[in-house]
C-alpha positions as CSV (number, residue, x, y, z in Angstrom):
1,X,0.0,0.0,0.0
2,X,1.3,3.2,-1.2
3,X,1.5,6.5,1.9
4,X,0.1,9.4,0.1
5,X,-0.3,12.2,2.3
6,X,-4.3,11.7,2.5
7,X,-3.9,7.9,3.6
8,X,-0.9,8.8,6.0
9,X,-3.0,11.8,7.6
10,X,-6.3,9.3,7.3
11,X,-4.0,6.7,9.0
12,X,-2.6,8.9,11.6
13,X,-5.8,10.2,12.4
14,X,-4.4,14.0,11.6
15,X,-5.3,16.4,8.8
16,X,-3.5,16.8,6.0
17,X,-2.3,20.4,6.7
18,X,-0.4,18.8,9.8
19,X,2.0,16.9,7.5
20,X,2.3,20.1,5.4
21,X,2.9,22.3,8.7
22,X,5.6,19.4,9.4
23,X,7.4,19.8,6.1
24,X,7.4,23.2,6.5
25,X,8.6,22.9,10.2
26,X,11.9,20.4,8.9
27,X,10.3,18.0,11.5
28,X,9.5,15.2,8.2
29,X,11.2,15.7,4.7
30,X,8.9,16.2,1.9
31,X,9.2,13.5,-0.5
32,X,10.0,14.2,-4.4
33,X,7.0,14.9,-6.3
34,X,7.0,12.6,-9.4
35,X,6.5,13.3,-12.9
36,X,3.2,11.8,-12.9
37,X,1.4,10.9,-9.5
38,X,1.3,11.8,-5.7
39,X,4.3,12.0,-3.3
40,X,4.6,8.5,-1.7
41,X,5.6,9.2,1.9
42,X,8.2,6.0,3.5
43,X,7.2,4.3,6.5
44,X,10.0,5.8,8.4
45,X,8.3,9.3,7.6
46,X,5.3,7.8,8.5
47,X,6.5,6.6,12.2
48,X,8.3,10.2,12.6
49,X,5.0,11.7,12.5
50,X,4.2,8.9,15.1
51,X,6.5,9.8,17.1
52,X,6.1,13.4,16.9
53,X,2.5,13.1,17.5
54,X,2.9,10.8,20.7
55,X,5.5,13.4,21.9
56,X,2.9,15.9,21.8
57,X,0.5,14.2,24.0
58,X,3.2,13.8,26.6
59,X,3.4,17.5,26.5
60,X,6.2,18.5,24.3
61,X,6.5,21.4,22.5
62,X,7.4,21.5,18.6
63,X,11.1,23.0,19.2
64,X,11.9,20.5,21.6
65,X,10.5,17.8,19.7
66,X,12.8,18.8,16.8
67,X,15.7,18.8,19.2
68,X,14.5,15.1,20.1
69,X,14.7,14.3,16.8
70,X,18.0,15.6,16.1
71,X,19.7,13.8,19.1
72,X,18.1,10.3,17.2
73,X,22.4,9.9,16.7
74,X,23.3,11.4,19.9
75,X,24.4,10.0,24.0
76,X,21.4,9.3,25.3
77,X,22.8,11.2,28.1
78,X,21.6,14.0,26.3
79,X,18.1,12.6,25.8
80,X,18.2,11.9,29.2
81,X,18.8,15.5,30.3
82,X,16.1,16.9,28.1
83,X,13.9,14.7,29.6
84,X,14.6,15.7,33.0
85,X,14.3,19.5,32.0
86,X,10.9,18.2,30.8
87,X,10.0,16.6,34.4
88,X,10.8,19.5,36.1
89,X,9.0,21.9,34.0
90,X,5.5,19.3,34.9
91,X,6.5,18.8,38.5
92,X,6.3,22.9,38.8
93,X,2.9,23.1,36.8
94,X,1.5,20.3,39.1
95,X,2.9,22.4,42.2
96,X,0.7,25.3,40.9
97,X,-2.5,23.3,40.1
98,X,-1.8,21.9,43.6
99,X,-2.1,25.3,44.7
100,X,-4.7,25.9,42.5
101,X,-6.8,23.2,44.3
102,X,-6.0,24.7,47.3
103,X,-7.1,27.9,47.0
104,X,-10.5,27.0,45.4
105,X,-11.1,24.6,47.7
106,X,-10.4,27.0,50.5
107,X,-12.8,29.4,48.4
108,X,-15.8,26.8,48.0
109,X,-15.9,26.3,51.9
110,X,-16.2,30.1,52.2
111,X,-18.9,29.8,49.9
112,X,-20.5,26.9,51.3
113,X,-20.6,28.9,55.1
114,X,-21.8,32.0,53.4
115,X,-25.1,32.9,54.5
116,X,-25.6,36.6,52.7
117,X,-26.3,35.6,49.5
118,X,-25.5,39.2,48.3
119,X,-21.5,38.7,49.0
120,X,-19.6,36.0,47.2
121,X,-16.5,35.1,48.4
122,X,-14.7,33.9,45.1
123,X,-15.4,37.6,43.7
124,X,-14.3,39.5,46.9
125,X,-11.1,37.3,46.7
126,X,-10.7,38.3,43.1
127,X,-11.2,42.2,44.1
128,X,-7.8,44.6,44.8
């Protein structure tokens, strides 16, 4: 079976501007256009968009998902330290949502123990 972009984006479950946007991006190389036909994209293009697109979901940006890419030849020392970077950068956003959490919690219990219903805690914390 031949990868043209529409069965690779069909397969992938992306649109077909997403392979484009990767071209352009120098994530995936565009293959040669042939006299007559459609690009045929190789399966090793087709699992870099894989991978690109599982990368995502585990919350990596583009620019570091090209640098992922291009440490494919590299120590995995390296890939190792990105991915620590990475770890940090969620272990702070979940300190924050903890806080998050925290402080609407804290806010609902106000709410729950207000009795003048013409006051509303969350918008008299949200005052200066």
């Amino acid at each position: 079976m031949t990868n043209t972009i529409s069965k690779v984006a069909s397969e992938l479950g992306i649109n077909i501007e997403t392979v484009r946007f990767y071209e352009r991006r120098g994530l995936i190389d565009q293959p040669i256009k042939p006299e007559v036909g459609y690009r045929h994209y190789p399966d090793d293009t087709v699992n870099r968009i894989r991978f690109i697109k599982r990368s995502q979901e585990l919350g990596f940006a583009l620019d570091e998902i090209a640098n992922l890419l291009s440490l494919n030849d590299k120590p995995c020392s390296q890939v190792q330290e990105l991915a620590e970077q990475k770890l940090s950068a969620v272990k702070e956003k979940m300190a924050d949502l903890q806080r998050l959490e925290k402080a609407l919690n804290g806010l609902l219990v106000q709410c729950d123990n207000n009795e003048d219903d013409n006051r509303c805690p969350i918008i008299e914390s949200l005052q200066p």
